[in-house]
TIBA-202992 format. One line per field, with one value per atom (N, C-alpha, C, CB): x, y, z; residue in three letters. Coordinates in steps of 0.2 Angstrom, whole numbers, plus 5000, padded with zeros to 4 digits. Glycine has a CB too. Example, Ala and Ser with C-alpha at 12.3 -4.5 7.8 and 13.67 -1.06 7.14 Angstrom:
! residues 2
xx	c(5066|5062|5066|5057|5064|5068|5064|5070)
yy	c(4972|4978|4984|4978|4989|4995|5000|4997)
zz	c(5039|5039|5039|5045|5035|5036|5039|5029)
keti	c(ALA|ALA|ALA|ALA|SER|SER|SER|SER)
END
This chain:
! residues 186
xx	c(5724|5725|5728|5729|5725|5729|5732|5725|5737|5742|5742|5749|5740|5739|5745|5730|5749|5755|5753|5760|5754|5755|5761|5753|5764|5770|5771|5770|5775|5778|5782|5774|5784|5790|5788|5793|5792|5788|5788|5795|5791|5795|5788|5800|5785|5780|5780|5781|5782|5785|5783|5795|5783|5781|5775|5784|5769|5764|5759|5760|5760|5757|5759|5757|5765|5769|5765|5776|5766|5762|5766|5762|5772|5773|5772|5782|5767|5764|5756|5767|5753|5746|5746|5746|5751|5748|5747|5749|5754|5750|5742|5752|5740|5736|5728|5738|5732|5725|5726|5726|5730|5728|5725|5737|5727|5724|5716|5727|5714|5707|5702|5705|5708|5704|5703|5708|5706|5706|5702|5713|5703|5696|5689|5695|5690|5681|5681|5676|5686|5682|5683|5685|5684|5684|5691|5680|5695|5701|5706|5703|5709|5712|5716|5715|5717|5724|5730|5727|5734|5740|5744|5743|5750|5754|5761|5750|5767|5774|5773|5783|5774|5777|5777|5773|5784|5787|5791|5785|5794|5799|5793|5807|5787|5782|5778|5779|5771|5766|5759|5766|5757|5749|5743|5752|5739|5734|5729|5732|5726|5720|5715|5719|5711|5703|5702|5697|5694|5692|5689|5686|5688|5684|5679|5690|5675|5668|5672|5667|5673|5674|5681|5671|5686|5691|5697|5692|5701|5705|5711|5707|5711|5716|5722|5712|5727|5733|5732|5742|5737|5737|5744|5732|5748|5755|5758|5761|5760|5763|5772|5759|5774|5782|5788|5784|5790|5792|5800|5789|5802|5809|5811|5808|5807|5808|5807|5815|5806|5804|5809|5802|5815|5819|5820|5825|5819|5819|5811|5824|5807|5799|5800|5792|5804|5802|5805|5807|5808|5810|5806|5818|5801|5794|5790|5791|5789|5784|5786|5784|5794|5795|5793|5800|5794|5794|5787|5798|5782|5775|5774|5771|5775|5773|5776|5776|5783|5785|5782|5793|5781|5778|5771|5778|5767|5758|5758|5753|5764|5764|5760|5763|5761|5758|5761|5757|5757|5761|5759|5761|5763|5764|5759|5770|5754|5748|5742|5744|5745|5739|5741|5739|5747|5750|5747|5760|5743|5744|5746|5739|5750|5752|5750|5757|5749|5745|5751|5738|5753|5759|5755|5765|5761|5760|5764|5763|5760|5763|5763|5759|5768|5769|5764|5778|5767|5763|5756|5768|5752|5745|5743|5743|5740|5733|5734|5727|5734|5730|5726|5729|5722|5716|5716|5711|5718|5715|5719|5716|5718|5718|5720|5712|5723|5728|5728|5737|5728|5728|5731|5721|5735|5739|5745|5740|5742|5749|5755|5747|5758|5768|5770|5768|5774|5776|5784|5768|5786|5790|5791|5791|5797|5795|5797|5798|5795|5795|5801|5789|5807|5809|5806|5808|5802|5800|5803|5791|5807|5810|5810|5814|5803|5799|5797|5791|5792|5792|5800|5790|5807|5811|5813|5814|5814|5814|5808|5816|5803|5798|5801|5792|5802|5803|5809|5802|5816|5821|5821|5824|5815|5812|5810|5805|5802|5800|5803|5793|5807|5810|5808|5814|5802|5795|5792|5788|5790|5788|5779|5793|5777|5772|5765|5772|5765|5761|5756|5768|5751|5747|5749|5739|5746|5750|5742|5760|5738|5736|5738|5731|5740|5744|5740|5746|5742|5737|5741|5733|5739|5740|5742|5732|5749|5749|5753|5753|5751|5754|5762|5749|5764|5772|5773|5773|5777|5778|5778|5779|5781|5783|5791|5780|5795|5802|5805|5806|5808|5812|5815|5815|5822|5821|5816|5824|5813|5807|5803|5799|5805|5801|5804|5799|5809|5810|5805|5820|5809|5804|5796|5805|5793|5785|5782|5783|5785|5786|5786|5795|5791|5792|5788|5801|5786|5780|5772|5778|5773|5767|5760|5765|5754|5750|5747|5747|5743|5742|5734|5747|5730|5724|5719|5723|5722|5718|5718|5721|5723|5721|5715|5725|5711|5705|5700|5703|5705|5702|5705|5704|5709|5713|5710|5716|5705|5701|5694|5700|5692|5687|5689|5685|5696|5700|5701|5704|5702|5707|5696|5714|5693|5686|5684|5679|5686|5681|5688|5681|5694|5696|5693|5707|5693|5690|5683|5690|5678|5673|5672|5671|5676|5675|5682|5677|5685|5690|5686|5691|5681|5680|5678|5674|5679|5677|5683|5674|5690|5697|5697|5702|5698|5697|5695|5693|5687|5687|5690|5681|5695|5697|5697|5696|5691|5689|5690|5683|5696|5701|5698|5707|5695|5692|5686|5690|5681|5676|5678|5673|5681|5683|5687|5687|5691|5693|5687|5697|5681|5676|5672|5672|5670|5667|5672|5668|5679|5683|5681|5693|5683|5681|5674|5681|5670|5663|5661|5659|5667|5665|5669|5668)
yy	c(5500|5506|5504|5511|5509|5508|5513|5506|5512|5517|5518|5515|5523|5524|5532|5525|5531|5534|5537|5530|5544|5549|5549|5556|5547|5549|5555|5548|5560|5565|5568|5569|5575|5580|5587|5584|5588|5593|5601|5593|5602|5608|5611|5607|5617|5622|5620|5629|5623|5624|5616|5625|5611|5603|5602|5598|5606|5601|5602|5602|5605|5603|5598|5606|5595|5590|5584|5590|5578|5571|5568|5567|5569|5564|5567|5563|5571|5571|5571|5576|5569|5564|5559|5555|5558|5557|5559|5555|5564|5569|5570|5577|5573|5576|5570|5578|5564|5558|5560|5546|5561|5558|5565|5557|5572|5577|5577|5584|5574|5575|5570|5572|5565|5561|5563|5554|5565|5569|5574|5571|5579|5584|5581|5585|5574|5573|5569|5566|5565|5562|5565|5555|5573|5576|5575|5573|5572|5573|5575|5570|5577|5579|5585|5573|5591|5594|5591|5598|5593|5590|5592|5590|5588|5590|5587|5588|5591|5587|5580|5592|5576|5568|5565|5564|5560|5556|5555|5553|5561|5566|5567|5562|5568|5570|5576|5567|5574|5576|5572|5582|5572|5565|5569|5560|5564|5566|5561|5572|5563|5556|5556|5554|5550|5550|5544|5554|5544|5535|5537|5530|5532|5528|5524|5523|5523|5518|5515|5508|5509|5508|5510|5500|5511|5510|5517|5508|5515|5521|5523|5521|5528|5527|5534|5527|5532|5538|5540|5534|5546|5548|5550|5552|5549|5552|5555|5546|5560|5564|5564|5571|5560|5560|5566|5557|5570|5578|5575|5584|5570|5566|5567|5555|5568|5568|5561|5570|5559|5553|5548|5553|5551|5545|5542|5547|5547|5544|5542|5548|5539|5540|5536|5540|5531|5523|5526|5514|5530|5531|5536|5534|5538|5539|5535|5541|5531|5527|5521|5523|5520|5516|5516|5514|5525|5526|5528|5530|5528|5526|5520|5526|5516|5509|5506|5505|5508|5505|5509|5505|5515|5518|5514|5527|5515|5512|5504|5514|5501|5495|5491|5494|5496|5493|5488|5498|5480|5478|5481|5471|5477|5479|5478|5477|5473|5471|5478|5463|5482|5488|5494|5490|5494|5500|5499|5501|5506|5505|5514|5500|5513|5517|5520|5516|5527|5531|5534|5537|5532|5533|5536|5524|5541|5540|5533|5545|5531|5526|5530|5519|5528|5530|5525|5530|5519|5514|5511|5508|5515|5517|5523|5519|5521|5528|5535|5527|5538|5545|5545|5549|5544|5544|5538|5546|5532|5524|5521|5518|5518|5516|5510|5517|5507|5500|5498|5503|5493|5494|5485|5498|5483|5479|5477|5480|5472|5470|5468|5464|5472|5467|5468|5456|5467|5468|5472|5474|5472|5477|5485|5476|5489|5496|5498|5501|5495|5497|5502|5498|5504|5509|5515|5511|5515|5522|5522|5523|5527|5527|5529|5528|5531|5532|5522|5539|5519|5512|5508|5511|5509|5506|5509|5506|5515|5515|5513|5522|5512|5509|5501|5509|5498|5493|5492|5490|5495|5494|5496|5497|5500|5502|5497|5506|5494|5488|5482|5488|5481|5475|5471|5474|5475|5469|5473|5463|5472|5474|5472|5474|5468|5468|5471|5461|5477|5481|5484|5487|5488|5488|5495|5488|5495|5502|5503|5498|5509|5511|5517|5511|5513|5517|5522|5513|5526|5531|5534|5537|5533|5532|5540|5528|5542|5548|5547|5552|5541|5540|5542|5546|5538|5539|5544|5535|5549|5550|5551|5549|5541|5541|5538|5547|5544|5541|5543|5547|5536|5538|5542|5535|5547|5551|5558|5552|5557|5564|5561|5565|5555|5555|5557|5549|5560|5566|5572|5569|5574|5580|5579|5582|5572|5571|5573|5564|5567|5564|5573|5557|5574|5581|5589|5582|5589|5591|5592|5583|5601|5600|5598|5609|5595|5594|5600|5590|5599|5605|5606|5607|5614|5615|5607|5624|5607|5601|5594|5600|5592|5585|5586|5583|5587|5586|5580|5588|5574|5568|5569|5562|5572|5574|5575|5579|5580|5583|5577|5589|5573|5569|5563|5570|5560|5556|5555|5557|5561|5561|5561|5573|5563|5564|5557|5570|5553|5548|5541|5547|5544|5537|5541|5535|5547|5549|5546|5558|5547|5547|5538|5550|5536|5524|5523|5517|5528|5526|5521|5532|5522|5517|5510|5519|5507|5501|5499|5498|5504|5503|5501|5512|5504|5503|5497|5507|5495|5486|5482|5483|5483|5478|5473|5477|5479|5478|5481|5478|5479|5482|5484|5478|5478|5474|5480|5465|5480|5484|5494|5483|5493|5502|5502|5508|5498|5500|5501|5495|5495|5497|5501|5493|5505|5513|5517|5514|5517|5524|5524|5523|5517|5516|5519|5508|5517|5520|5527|5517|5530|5536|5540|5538)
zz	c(5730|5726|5719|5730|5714|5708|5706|5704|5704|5701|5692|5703|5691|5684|5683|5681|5676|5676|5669|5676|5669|5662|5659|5663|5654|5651|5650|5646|5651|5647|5649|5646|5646|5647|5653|5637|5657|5663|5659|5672|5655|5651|5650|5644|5653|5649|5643|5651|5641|5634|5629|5634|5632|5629|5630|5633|5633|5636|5630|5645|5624|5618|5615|5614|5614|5612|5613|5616|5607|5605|5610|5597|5610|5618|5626|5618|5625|5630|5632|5632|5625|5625|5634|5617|5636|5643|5648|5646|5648|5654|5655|5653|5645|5643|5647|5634|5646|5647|5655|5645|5660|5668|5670|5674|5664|5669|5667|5668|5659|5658|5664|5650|5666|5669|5678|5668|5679|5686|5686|5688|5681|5678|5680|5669|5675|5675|5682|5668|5686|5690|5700|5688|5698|5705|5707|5710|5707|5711|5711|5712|5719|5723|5719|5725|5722|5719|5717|5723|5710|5709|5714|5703|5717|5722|5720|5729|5722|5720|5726|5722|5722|5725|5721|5730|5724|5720|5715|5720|5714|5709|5705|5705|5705|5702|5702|5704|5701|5703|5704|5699|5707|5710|5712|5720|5709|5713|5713|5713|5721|5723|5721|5729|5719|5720|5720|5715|5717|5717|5711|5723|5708|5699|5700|5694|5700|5703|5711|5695|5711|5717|5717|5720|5714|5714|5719|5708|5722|5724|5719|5731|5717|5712|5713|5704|5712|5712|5705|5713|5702|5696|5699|5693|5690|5694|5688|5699|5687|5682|5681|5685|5681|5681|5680|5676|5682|5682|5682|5689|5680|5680|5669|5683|5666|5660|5656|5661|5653|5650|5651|5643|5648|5650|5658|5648|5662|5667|5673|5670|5668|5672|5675|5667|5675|5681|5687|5679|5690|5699|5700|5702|5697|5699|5701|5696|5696|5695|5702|5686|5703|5707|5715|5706|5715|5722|5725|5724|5721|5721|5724|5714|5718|5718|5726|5709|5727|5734|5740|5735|5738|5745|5746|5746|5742|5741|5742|5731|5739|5740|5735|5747|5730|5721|5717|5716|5717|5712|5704|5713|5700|5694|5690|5693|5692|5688|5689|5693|5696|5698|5694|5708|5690|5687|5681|5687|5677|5673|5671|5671|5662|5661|5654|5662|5653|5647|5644|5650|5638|5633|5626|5632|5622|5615|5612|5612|5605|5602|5595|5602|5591|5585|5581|5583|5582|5576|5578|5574|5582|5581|5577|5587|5574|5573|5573|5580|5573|5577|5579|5574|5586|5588|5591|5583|5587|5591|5596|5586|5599|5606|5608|5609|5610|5610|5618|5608|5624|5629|5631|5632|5633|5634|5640|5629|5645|5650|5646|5655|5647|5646|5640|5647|5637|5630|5633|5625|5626|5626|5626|5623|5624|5625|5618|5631|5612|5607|5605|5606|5608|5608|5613|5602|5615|5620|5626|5622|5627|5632|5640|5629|5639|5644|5647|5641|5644|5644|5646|5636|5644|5645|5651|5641|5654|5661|5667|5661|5665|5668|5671|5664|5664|5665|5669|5659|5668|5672|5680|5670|5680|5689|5692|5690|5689|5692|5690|5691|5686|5685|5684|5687|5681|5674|5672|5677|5662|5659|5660|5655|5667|5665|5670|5664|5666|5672|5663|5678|5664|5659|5656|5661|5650|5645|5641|5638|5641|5637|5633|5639|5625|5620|5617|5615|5616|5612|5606|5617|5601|5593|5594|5587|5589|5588|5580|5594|5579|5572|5570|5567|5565|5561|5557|5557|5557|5551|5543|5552|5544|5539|5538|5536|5541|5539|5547|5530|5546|5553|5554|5556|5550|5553|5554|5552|5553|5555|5563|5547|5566|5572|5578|5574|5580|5586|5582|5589|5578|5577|5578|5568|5575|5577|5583|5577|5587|5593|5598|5594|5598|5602|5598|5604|5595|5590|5595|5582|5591|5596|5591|5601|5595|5591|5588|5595|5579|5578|5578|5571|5576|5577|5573|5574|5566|5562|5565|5555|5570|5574|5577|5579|5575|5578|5583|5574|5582|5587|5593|5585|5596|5601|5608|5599|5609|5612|5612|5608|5609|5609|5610|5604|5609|5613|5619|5612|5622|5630|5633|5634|5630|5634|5634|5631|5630|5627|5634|5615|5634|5639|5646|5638|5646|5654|5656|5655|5651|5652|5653|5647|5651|5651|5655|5639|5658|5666|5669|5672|5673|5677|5672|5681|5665|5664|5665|5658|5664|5664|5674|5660|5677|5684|5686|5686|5684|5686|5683|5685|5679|5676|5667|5680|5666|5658|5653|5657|5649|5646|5640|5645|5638|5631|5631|5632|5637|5637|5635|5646|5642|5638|5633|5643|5628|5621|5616|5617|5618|5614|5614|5613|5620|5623|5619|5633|5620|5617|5609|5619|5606|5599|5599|5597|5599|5598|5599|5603|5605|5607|5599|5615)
keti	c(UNK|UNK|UNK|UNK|UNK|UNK|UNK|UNK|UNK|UNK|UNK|UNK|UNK|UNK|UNK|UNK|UNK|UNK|UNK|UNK|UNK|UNK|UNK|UNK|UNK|UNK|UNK|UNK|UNK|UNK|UNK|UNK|UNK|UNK|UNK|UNK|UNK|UNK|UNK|UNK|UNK|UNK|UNK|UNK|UNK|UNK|UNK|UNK|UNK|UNK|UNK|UNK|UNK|UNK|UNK|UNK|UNK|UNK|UNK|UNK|UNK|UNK|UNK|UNK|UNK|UNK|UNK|UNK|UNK|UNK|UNK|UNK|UNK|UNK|UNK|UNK|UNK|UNK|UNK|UNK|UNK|UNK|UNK|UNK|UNK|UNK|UNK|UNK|UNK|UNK|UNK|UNK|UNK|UNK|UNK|UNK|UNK|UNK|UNK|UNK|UNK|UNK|UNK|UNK|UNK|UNK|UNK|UNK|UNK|UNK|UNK|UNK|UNK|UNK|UNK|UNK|UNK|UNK|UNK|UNK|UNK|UNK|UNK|UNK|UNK|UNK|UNK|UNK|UNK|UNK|UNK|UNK|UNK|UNK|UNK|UNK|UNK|UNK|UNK|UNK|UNK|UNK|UNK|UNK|UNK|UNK|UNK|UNK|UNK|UNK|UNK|UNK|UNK|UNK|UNK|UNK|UNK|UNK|UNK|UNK|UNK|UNK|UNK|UNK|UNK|UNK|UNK|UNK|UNK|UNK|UNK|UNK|UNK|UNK|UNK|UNK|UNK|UNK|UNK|UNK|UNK|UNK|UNK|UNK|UNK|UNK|UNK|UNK|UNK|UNK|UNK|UNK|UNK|UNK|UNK|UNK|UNK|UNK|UNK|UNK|UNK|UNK|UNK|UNK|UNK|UNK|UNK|UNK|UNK|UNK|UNK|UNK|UNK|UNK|UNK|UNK|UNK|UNK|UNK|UNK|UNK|UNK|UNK|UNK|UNK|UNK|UNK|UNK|UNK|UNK|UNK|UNK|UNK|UNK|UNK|UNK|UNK|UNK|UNK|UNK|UNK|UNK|UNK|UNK|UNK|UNK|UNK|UNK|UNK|UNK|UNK|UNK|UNK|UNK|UNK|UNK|UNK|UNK|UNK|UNK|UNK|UNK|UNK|UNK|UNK|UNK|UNK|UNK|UNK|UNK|UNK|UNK|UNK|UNK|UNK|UNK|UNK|UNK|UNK|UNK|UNK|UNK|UNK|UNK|UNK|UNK|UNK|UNK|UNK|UNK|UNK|UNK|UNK|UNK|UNK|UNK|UNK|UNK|UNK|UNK|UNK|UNK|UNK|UNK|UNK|UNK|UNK|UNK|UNK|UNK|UNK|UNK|UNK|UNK|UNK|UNK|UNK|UNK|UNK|UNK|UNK|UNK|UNK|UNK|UNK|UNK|UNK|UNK|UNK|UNK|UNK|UNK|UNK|UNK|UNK|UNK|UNK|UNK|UNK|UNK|UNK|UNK|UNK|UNK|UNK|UNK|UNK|UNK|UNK|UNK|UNK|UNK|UNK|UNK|UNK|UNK|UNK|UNK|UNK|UNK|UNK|UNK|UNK|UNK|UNK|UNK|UNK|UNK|UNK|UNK|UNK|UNK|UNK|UNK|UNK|UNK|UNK|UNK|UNK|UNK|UNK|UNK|UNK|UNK|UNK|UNK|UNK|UNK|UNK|UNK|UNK|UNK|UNK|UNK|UNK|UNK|UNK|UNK|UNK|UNK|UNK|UNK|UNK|UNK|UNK|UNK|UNK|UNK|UNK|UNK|UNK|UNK|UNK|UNK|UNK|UNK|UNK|UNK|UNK|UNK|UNK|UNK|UNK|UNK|UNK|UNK|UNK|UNK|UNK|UNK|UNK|UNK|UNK|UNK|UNK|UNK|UNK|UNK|UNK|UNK|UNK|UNK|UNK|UNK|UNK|UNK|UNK|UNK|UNK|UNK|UNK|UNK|UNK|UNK|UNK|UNK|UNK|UNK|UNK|UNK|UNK|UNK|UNK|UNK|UNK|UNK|UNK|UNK|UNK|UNK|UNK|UNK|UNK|UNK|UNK|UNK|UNK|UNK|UNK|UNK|UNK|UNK|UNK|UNK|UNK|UNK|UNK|UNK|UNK|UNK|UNK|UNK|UNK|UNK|UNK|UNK|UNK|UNK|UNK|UNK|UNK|UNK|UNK|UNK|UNK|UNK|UNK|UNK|UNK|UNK|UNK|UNK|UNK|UNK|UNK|UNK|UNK|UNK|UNK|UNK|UNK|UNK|UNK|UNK|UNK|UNK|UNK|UNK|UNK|UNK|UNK|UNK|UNK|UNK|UNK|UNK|UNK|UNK|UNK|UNK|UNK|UNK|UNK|UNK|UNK|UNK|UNK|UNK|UNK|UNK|UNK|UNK|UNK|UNK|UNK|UNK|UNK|UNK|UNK|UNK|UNK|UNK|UNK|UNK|UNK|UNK|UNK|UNK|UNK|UNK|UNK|UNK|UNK|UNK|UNK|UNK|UNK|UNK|UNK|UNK|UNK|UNK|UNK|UNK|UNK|UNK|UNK|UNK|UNK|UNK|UNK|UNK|UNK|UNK|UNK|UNK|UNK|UNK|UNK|UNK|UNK|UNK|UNK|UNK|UNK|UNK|UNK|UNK|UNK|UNK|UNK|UNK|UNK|UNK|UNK|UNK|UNK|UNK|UNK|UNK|UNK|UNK|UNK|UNK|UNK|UNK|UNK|UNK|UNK|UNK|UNK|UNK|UNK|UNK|UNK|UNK|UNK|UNK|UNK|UNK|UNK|UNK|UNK|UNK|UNK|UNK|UNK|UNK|UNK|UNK|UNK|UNK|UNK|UNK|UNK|UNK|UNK|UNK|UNK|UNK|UNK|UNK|UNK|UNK|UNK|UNK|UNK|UNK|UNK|UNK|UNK|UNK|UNK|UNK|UNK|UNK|UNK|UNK|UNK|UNK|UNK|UNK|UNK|UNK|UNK|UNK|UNK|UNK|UNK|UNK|UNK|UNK|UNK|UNK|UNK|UNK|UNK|UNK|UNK|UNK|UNK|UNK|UNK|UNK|UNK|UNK|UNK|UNK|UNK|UNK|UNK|UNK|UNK|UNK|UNK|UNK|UNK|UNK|UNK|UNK|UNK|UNK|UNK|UNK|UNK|UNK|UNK|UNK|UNK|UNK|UNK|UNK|UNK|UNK|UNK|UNK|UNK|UNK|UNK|UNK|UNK|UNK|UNK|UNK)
END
């Protein structure tokens, strides 16, 4: 089984918010690929299907960003997922707007959704597809960005979340390199 993780804030009120491009990725993905009702588990919310051959969890974090890893952990220990099978769908500031990044291990640049991950599984090497919500500009203006809802003129947004749902399964077998160049293209 593979465990794939959405970043974000549980708050109604948030789920337009750039730091919550991941929620926004697990639910398009679950949309296009049939599965399961979201249901609370694992201080969450989950839900099951498969992706070409693959069985996959989705898991929505309802712990707040700062605390996304004892989500992610008590998934991963109940399913018995290592950390190579996790992967996780984050905003990145020093991406793009629109572009698409995807990468085992690394650091958490600051995101602090990423740094409690990492202090959960107690390895930062599990996969992260970033998804570009751009800078600023001046540091201080990035809480205001970051928790900023996205506005009507972002218009890659919508064509974004369809384009990583639609090349999930290259992500699933394991071809990372393949579905960036599908999302790119798309």
């Amino acid at each position: 089984m593979l465990l794939w993780v959405g970043l974000g804030n549980p708050e109604p009120g948030m789920a337009r918010n750039r730091h919550n491009i991941g929620f926004m990725a697990v639910d398009t993905i679950a949309l296009r690929h049939g599965f399961s009702p979201w249901r609370p588990r694992f201080k969450g919310t989950a839900a099951e299907g498969r992706i070409g051959l693959h069985r996959v969890l989705l898991l929505k974090p309802m712990t707040y960003m700062n605390l996304s890893g004892e989500a992610v952990q008590e998934a991963a220990a109940f399913y018995k997922i290592e950390p190579a099978a996790i992967t996780v769908f984050h905003d990145e500031l020093d991406i793009p707007p629109g572009a698409v990044r995807c990468k085992k291990g690394g650091g958490h640049a600051g995101h602090n959704g990423l740094r409690s991950i990492d202090k959960h599984l107690s390895t930062p090497e599990y996969w992260r597809v970033r998804l570009g919500i751009g800078h600023p500009g001046d540091k201080a203006r990035v809480t205001g960005h970051v928790l900023g809802d996205f506005s009507k003129s972002e218009t890659w947004l919508l064509p974004l979340l369809d384009a990583v749902a639609d090349n999930a399964d290259l992500l699933a077998a394991g071809k990372p390199e393949q579905f960036l160049a599908r999302v790119a293209q798309a």
